[in-house]
LOKOLTOR-641316 format. One line per 4 residues: for each residue x, y, z of N, C-alpha, C. Coordinates in nm, 3 decimals, always signed. Layout:
N
X,Y,Z,X,Y,Z,X,Y,Z | ...
***
This chain:
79
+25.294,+25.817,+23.602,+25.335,+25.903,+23.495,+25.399,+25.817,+23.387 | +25.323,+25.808,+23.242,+25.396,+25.751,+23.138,+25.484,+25.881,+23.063 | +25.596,+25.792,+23.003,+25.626,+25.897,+22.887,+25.689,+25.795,+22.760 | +25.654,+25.873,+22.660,+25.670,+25.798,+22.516,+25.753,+25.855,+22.485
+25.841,+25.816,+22.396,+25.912,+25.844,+22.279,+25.935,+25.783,+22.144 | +25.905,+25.822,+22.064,+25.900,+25.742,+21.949,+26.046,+25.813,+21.850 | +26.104,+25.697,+21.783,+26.262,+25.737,+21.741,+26.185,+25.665,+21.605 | +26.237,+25.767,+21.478,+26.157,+25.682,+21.352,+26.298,+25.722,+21.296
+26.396,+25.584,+21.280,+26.548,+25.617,+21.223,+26.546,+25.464,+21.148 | +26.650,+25.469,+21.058,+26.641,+25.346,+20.999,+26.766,+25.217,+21.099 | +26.769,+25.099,+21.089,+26.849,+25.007,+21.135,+27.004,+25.082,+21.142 | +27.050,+25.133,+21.048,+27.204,+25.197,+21.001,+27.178,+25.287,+21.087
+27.114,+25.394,+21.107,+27.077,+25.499,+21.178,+27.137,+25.502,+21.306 | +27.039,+25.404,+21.320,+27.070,+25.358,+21.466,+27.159,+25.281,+21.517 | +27.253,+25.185,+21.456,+27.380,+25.144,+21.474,+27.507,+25.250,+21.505 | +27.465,+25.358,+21.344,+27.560,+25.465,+21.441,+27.502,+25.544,+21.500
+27.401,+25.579,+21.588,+27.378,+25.676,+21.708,+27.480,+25.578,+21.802 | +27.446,+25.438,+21.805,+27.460,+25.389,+21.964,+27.641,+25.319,+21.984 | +27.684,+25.378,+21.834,+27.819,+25.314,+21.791,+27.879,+25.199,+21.766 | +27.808,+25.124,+21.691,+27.844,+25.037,+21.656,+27.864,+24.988,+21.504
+27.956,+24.891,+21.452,+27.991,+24.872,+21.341,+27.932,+24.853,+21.239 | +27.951,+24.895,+21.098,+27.874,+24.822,+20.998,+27.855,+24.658,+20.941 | +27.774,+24.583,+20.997,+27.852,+24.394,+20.973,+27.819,+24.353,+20.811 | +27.777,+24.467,+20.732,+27.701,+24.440,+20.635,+27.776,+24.376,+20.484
+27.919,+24.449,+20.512,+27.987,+24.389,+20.413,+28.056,+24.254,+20.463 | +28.071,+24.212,+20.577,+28.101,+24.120,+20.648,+28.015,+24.026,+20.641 | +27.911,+24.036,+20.641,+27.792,+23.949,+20.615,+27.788,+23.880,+20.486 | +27.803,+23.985,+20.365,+27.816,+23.953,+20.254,+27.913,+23.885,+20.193
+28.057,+23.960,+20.297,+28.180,+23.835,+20.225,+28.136,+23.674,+20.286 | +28.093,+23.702,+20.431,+28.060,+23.560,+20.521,+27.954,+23.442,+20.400 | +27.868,+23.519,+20.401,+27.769,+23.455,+20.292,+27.782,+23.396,+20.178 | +27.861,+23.453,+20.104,+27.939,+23.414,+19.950,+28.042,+23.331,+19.995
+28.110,+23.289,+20.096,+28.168,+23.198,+20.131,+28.091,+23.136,+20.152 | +28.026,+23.088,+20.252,+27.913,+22.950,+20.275,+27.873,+22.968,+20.088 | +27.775,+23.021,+20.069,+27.772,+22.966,+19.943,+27.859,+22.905,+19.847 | +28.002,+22.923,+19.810,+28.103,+22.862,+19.741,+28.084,+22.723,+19.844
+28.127,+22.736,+19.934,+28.164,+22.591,+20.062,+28.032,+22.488,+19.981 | +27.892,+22.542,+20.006,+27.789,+22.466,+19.988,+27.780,+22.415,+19.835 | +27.837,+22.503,+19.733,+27.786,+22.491,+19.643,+27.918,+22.348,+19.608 | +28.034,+22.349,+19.668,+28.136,+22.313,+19.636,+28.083,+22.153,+19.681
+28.051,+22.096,+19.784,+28.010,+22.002,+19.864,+27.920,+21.949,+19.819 | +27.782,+22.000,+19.725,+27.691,+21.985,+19.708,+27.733,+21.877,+19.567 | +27.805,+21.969,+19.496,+27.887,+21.925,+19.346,+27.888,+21.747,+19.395 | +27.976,+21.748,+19.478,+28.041,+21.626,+19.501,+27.996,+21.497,+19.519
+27.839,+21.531,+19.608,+27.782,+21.445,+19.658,+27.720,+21.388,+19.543 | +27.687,+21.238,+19.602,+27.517,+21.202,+19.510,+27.370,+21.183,+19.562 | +27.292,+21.184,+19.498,+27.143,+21.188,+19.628,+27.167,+21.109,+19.670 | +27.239,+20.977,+19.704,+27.205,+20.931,+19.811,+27.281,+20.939,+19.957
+27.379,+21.027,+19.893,+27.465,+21.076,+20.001,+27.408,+21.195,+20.062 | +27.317,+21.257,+19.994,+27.230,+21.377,+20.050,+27.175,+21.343,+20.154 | +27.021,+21.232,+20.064,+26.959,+21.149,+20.209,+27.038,+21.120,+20.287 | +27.110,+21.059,+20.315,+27.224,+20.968,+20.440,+27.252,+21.169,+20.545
+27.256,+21.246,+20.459,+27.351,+21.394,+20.569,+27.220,+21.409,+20.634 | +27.114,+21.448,+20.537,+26.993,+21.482,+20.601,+26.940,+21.475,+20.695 | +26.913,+21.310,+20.658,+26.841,+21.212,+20.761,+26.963,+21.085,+20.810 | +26.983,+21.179,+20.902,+27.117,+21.048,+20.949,+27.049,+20.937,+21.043
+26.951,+20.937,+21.084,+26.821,+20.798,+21.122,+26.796,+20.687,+21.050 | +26.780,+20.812,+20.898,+26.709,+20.738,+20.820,+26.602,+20.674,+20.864 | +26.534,+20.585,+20.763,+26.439,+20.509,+20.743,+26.426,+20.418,+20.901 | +26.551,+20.352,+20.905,+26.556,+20.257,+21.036,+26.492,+20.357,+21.160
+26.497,+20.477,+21.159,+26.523,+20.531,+21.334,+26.353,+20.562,+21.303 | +26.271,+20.586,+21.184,+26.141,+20.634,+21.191,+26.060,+20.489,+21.217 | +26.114,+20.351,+21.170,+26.046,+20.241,+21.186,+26.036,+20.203,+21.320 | +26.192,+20.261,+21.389,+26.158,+20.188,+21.517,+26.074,+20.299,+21.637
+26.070,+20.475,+21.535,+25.969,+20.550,+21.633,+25.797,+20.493,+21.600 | +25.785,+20.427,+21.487,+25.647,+20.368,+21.464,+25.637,+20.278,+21.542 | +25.717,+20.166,+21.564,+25.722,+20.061,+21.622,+25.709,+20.108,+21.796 | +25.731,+20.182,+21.830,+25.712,+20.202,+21.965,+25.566,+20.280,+22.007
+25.539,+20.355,+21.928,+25.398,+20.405,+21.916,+25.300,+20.273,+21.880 | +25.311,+20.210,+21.829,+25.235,+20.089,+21.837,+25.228,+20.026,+21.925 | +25.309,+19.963,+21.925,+25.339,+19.885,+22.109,+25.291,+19.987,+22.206 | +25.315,+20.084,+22.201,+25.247,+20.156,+22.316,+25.085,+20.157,+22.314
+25.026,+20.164,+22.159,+24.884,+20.193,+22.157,+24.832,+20.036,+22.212 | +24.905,+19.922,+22.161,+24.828,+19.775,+22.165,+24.873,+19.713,+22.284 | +24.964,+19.730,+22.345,+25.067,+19.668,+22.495,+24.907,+19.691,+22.619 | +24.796,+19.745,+22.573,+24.762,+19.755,+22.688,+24.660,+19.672,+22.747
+24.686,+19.669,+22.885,+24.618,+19.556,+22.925,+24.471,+19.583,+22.970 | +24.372,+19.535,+22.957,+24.268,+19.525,+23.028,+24.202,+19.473,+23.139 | +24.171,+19.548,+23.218,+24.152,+19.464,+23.387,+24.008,+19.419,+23.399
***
């Protein structure tokens, strides 16, 4: 025996049937903070301090993932 029910309510709807809070203005103050934080941080930096947060490897950590993929393709021996 199946049984269906189909509930056609919106997201809000349904937060308060099942009782729970609205996070929406919370979200929005949360958000506009990171944005000030980011926008504030961003000011400060210079690109090359960008690259360096980004890619904290950098250049060096991708040469030595090439470098090992090579050696792995040519290291091999033939019997």
């Amino acid at each position: 025996m199946k049984v269906r029910i189909d509930i056609d309510c919106s997201p809000d709807e349904a937060r308060t049937f099942f009782g729970l809070p609205a996070v929406e203005p919370m979200q929005k103050a949360m958000m506009a903070e990171v944005e000030e934080r980011l926008k504030a941080s961003l000011e400060t930096m210079t690109p090359e301090d960008l690259i360096k947060t980004w890619m904290p490897a950098g250049v060096e950590g991708f040469e030595k993932m090439q470098k090992m993929f090579w050696s792995s393709m040519t290291d091999k021996k033939t019997e």
